[in-house]
C-alpha positions as CSV (number, residue, x, y, z in Angstrom):
1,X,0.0,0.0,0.0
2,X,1.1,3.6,-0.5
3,X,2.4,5.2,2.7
4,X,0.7,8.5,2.3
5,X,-2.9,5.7,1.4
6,X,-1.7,3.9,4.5
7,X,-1.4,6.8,6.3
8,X,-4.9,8.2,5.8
9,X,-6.5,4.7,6.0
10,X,-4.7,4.6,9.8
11,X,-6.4,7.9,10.7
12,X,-9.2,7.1,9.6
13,X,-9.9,3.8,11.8
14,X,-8.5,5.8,14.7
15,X,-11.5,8.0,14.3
16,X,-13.9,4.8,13.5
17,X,-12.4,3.4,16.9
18,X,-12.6,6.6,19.2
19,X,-16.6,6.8,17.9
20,X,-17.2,3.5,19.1
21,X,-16.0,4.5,22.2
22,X,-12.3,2.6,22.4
23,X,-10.0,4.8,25.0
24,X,-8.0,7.1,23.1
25,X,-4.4,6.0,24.1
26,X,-5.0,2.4,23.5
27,X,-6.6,3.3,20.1
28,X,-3.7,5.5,19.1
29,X,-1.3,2.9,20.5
30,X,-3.2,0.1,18.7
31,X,-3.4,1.9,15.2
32,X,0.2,3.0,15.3
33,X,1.7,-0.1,16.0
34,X,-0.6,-1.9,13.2
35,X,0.6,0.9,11.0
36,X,4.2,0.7,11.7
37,X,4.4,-3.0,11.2
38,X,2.7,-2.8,8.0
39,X,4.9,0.0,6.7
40,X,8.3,-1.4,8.1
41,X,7.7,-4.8,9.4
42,X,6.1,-6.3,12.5
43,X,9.9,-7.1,14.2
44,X,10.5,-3.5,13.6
45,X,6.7,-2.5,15.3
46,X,7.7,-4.7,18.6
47,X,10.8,-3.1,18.8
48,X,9.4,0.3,18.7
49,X,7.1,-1.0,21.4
50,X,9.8,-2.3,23.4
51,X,11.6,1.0,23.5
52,X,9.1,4.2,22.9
53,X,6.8,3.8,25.3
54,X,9.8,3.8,28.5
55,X,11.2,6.9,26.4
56,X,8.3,8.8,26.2
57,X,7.0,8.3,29.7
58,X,10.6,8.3,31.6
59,X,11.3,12.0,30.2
60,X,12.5,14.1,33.2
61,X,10.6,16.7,31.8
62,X,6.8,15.3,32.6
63,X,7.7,14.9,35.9
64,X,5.9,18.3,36.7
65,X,2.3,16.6,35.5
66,X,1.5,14.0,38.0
67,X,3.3,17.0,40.9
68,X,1.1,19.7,39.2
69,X,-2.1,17.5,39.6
70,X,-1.0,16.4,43.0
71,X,-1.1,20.4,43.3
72,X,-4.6,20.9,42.0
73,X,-6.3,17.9,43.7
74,X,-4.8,19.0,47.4
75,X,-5.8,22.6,46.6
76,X,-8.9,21.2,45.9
77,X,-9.4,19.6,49.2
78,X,-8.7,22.5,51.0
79,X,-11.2,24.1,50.2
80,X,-9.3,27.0,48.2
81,X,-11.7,27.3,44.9
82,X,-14.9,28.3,47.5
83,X,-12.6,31.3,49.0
84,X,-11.7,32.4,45.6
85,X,-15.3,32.3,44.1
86,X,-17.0,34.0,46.7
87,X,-13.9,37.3,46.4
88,X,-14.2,37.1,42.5
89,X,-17.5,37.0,42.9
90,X,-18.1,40.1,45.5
91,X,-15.3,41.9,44.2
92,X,-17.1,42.0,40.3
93,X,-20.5,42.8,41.9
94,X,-21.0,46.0,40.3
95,X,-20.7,44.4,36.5
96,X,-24.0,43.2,34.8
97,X,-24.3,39.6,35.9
98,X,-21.7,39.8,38.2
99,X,-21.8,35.6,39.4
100,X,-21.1,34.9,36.0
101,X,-18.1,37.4,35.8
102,X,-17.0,36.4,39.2
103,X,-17.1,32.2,38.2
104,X,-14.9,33.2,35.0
105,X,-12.8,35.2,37.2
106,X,-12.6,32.5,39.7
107,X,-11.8,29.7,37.4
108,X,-8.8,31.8,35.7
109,X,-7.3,32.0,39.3
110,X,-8.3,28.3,40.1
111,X,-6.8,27.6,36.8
112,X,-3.3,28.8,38.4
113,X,-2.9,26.3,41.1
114,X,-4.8,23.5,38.9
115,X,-3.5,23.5,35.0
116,X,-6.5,21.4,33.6
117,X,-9.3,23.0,32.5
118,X,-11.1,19.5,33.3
119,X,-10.6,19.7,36.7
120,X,-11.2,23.7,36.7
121,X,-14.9,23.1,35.5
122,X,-15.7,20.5,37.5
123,X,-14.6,22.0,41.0
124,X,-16.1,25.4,40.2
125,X,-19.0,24.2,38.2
126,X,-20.2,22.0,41.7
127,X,-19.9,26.0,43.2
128,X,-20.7,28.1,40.8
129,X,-23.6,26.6,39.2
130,X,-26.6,26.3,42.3
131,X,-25.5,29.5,42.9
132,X,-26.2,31.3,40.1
133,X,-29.8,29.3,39.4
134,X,-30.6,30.2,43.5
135,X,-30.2,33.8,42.3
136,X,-32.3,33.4,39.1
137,X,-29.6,33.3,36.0
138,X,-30.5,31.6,32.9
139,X,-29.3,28.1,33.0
140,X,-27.3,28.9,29.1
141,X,-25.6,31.8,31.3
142,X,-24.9,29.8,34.4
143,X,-23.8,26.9,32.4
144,X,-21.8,28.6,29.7
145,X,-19.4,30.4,31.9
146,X,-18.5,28.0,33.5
147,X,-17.7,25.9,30.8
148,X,-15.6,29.1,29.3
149,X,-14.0,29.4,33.0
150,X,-12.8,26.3,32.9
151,X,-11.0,26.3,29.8
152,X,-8.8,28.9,31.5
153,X,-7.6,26.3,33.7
154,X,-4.9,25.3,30.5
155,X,-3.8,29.0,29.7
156,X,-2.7,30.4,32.8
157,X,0.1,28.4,34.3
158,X,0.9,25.8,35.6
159,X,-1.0,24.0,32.5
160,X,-0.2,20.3,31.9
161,X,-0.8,21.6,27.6
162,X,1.8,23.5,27.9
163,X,4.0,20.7,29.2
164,X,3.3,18.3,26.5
165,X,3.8,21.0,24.2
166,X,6.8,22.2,25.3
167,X,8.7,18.2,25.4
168,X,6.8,17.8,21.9
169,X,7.7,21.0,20.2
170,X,11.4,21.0,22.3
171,X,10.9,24.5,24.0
172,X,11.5,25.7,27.5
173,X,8.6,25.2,29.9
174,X,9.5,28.0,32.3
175,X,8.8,30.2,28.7
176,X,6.3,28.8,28.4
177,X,4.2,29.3,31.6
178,X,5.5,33.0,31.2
179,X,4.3,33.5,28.0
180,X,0.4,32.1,28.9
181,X,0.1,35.0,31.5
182,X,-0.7,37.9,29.9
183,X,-2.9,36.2,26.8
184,X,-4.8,34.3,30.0
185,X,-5.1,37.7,31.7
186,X,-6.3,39.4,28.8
187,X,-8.6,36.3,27.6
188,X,-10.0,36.4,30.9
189,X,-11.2,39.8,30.8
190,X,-12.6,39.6,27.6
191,X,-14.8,36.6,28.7
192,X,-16.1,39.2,31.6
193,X,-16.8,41.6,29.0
194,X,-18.6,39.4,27.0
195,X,-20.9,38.3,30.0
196,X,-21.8,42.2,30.4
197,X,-22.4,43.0,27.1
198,X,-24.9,39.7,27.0
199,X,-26.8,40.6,30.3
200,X,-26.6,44.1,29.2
201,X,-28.5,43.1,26.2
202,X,-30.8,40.6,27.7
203,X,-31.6,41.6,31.5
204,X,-33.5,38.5,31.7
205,X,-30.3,36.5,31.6
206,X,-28.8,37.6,35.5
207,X,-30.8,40.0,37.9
208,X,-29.0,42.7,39.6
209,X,-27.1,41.7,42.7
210,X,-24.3,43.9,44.8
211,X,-22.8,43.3,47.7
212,X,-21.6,45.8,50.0
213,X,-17.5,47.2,50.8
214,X,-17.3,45.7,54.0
215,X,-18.3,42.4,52.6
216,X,-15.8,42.6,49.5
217,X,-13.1,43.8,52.0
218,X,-13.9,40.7,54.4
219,X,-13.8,38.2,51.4
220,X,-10.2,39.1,50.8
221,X,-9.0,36.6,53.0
222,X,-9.8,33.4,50.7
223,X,-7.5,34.4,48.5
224,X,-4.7,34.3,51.1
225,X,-3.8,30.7,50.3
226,X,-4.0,30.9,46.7
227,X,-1.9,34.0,46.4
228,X,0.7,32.0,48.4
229,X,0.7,28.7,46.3
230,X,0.7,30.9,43.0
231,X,3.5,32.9,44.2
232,X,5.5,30.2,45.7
233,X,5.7,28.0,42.4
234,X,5.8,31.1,39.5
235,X,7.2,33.7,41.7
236,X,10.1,30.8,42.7
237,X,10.6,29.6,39.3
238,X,10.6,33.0,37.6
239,X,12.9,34.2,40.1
240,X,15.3,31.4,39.2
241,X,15.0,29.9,42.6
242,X,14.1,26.7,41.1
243,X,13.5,24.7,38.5
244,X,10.2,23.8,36.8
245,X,10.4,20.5,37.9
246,X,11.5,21.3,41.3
247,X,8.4,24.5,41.7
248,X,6.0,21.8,40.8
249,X,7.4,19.3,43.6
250,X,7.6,22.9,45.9
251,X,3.9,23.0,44.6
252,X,2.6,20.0,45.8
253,X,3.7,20.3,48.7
254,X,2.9,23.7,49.5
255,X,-0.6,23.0,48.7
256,X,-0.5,19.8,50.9
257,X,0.6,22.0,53.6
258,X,-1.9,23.8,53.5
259,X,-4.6,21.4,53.6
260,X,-3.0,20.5,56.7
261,X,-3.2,24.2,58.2
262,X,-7.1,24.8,57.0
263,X,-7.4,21.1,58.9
264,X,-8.9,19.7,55.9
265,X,-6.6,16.8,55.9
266,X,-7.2,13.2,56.8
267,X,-5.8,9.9,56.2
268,X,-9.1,9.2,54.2
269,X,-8.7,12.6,52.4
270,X,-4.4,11.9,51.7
271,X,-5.8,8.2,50.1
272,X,-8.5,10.3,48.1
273,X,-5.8,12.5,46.4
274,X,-2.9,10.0,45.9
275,X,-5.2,8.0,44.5
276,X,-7.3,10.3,41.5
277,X,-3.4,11.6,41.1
278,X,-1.9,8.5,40.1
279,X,-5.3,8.0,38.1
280,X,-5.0,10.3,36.3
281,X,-1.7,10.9,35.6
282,X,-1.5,7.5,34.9
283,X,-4.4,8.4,31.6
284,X,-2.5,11.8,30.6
285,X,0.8,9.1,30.0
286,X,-1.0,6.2,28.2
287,X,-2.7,8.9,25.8
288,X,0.9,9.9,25.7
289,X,2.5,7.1,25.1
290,X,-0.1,5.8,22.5
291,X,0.3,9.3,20.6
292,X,4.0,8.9,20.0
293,X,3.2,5.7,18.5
294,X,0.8,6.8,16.3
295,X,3.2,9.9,15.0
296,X,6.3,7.9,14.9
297,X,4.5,6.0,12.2
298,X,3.1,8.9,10.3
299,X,6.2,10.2,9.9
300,X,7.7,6.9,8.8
301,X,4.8,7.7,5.9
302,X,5.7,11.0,5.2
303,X,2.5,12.1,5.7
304,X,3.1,15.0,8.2
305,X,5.8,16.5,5.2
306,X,3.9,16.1,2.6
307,X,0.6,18.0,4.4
308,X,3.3,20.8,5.4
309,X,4.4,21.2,2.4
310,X,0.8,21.2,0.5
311,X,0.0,24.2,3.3
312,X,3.6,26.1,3.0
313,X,3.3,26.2,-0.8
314,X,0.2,28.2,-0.6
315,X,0.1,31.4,-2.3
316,X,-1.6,33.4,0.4
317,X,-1.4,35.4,3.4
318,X,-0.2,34.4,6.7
319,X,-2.8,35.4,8.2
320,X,-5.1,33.1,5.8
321,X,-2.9,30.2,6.8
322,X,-3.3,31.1,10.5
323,X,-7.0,31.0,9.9
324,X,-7.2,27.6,7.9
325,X,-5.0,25.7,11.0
326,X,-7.6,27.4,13.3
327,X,-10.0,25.8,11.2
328,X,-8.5,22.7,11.3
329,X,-7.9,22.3,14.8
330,X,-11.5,23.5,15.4
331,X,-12.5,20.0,13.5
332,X,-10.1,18.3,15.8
333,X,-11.3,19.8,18.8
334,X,-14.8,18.7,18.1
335,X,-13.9,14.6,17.7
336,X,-10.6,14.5,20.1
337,X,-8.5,15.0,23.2
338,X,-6.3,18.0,23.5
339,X,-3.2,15.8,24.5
340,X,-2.8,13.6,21.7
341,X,-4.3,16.6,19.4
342,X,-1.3,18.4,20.1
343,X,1.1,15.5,19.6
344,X,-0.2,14.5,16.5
345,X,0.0,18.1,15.4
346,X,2.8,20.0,16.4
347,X,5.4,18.0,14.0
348,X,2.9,19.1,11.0
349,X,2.2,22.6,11.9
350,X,5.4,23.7,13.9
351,X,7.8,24.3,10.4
352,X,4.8,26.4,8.7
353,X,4.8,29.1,11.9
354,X,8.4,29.0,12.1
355,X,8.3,29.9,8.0
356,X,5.9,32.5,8.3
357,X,8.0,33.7,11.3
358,X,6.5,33.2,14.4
359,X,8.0,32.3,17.1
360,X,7.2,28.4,18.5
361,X,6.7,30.0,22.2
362,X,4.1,32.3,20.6
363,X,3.1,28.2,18.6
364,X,2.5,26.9,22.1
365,X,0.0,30.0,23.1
366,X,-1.7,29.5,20.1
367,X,-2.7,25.4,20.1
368,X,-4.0,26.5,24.1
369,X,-6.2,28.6,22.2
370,X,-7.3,26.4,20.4
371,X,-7.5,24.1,22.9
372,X,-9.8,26.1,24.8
373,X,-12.0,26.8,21.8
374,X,-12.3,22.5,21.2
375,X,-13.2,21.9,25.0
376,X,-16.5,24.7,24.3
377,X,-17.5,23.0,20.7
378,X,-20.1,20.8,19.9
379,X,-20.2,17.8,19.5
380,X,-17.9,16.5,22.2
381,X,-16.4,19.9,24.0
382,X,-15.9,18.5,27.4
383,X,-16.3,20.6,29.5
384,X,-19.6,21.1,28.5
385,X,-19.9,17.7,29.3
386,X,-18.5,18.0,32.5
387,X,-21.4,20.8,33.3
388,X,-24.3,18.4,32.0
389,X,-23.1,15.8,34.6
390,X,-23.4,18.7,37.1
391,X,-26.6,20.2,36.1
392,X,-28.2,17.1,35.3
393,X,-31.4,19.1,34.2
394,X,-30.3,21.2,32.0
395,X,-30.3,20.0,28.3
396,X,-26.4,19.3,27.0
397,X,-28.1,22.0,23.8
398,X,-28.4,24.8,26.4
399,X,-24.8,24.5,27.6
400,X,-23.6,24.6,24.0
401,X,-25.8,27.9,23.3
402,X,-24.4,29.5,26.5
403,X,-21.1,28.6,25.6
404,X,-21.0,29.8,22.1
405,X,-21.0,33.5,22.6
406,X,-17.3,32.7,24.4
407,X,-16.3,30.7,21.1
408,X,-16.4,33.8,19.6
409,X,-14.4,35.7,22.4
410,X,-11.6,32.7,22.2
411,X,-11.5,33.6,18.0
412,X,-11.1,37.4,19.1
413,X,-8.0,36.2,20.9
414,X,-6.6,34.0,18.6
415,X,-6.7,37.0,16.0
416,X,-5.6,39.1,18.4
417,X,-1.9,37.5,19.5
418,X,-1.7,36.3,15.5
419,X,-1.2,40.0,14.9
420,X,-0.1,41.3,17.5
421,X,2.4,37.9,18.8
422,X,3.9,40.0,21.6
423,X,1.4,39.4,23.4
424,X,2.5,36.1,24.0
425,X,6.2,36.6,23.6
426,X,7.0,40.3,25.8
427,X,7.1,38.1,29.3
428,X,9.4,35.3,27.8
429,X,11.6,37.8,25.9
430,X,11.5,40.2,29.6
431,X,12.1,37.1,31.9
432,X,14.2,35.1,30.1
433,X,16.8,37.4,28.3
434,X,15.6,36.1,25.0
């Protein structure tokens, strides 16, 4: 069979086999190794088995993922996301449908000691959510920022995307992390500005409610302990104090400590977070894994060349070939997981920015992006799935509708850092001598 034949048929059972539900690192595992034995020979697939997988997953360099989720999930039980929703929250109670505002402000600061817009949604979704209903918000309003929030949870740093990209695409992690600050910042307000204008256009969507000085003033001190975590593990690691790798074990257990200060741990509670850790750690390596496996044989093909070169030779603007990999990521985003998204990508797409002369830091903040746009998009953006486990009553259609006006808002960015890149590159360049 033809390689570049092969290489399409291969994607195109992958897809058949995530539909029918098969988990997405054994599928990409599964077709890659087929793949590779057909196009070299099986000997050759066995050996790739035999030495890929330990590669991959050994790389000193994901250490920070199963110490950054060790982070989020004791952060978690301390209780830190309710202190942080209820400041955001009284803090942004003079903007129209100020809840909503203060859950997308919350979830960008939850996002900072978490790094997984999953876990991001869930926690503040369970908060955010009953809340916003008890006060009489529309369920598409209540819903959809949350599901926008939680996105944020993989732009502003510590973000387990941006360590996958940063060991795919070879780049510094500590750049990184700097580089998704001010684009997360600036995202962030313009997903509070979109939540005014909407209730500012349709009143019925949040009814007014403010909350007095002393009560904002009071409400300062939940975000004691988050301040601390965040500036303990970028304030250390920007500093040069320590290493990545080191800030996320500093991280860890930092936010362990204080679970034990806010006496929310238990032996119970230590079990609970160990154990949805190594769980899911252990799911963020096998898609991982199973993604290397898949690439190592499309490249074999020469598929991934031959698609960059179709692209590069295009007779058009940047800015047109900006927009048709938004596009194509956008039909990614819709049928799979960020992680092995990324991996599959970055190899294709990386040469074409770098020819049209962007910078791959400024790469990395846009496939979060893009990210973030995939996890609102119908017909599998998860975490508007993640909400319609919450709000069991409220139609999975509704969540999609609330979330859509933020789609738009995540375009805006994405148009807004492809012309204007320093916004993703001025902290890297400032903190790193670059």
């Amino acid at each position: 069979m033809n390689p570049i034949t092969l290489a399409v048929a291969a994607i195109i059972v992958f897809l058949v086999l995530i539909f029918l539900g098969m988990n997405i690192g054994l599928a990409l595992t599964m077709v890659g190794t087929v793949g590779y034995a057909l196009a070299v020979t099986p000997g050759a697939a066995l050996g790739l088995l035999r030495s890929l997988p330990a590669s991959q997953a050994g790389s000193y360099a994901l250490m920070v993922i199963p110490m950054f989720i060790i982070m989020g999930n004791f952060a978690f039980e301390a209780g830190l996301s309710k202190g942080l929703y209820d400041a955001c929250n009284k803090w942004l109670s003079r903007l129209p449908g100020n809840l909503a505002c203060g859950t997308i402000a919350a979830c960008a600061g939850f996002g900072a000691i978490c790094g997984s817009s999953a876990a991001t949604a869930a926690t503040m979704g369970t908060i955010a959510v009953p809340a916003m209903r008890q006060y009489g918000y529309a369920d598409q309003l209540a819903t959809g920022s949350v599901a926008m929030g939680g996105t944020l949870g993989v732009m502003i740093p510590p973000s387990t995307i941006f360590v996958v990209y940063a060991v795919v695409a070879e780049q510094s992690v500590g750049q990184l992390f700097a580089a998704g600050i001010i684009p997360g910042l600036i995202l962030t307000v313009l997903c509070i500005f979109t939540v005014v204008i909407l209730v500012t256009a349709n009143k019925k969507l949040a009814p007014p409610h403010k909350t007095p000085w002393m009560e904002r003033f009071r409400s300062l001190g939940g975000l004691i302990p988050v301040a601390v975590l965040f500036g303990v593990v970028l304030g250390g690691m920007f500093s040069g104090w320590f290493t990545v790798n080191q800030a996320s074990a500093i991280g860890a257990a930092v936010a362990c400590a204080i679970t034990v200060f806010r006496k929310k741990l238990t032996w119970t509670t230590f079990k609970k977070v160990m154990a949805t850790s190594v769980q899911t750690s252990a799911m963020t390596f096998l898609i991982m894994v199973g993604a290397a496996v898949f690439v190592t044989f499309l490249n074999i093909t020469g598929f991934p060349k031959m698609l960059a070169a179709s692209i590069a030779a295009l007779s058009v603007s940047k800015y047109v070939i900006i927009l048709l990999m938004t596009f194509i990521y956008l039909l990614i985003g819709m049928i799979m997981d960020e992680l092995p998204a990324i991996i599959m990508t970055v190899p294709i797409f990386l040469p074409i920015v770098v020819s049209l002369g962007y910078d791959p830091i400024w790469f990395g903040v846009y496939i979060v992006l893009n990210c973030e746009l995939g996890a609102i998009s119908p017909p599998v953006g998860l975490t508007c799935f993640i909400l319609s486990g919450i709000a069991k009553d409220v139609p999975l259609g509704t969540i999609f509708r609330g979330a859509m006006p933020f789609a738009a808002t995540v375009l805006l960015m994405i148009a807004l850092i492809s012309v204007f890149p320093q916004i993703a590159t001025f902290l890297p360049n400032l903190l790193f001598n670059r």
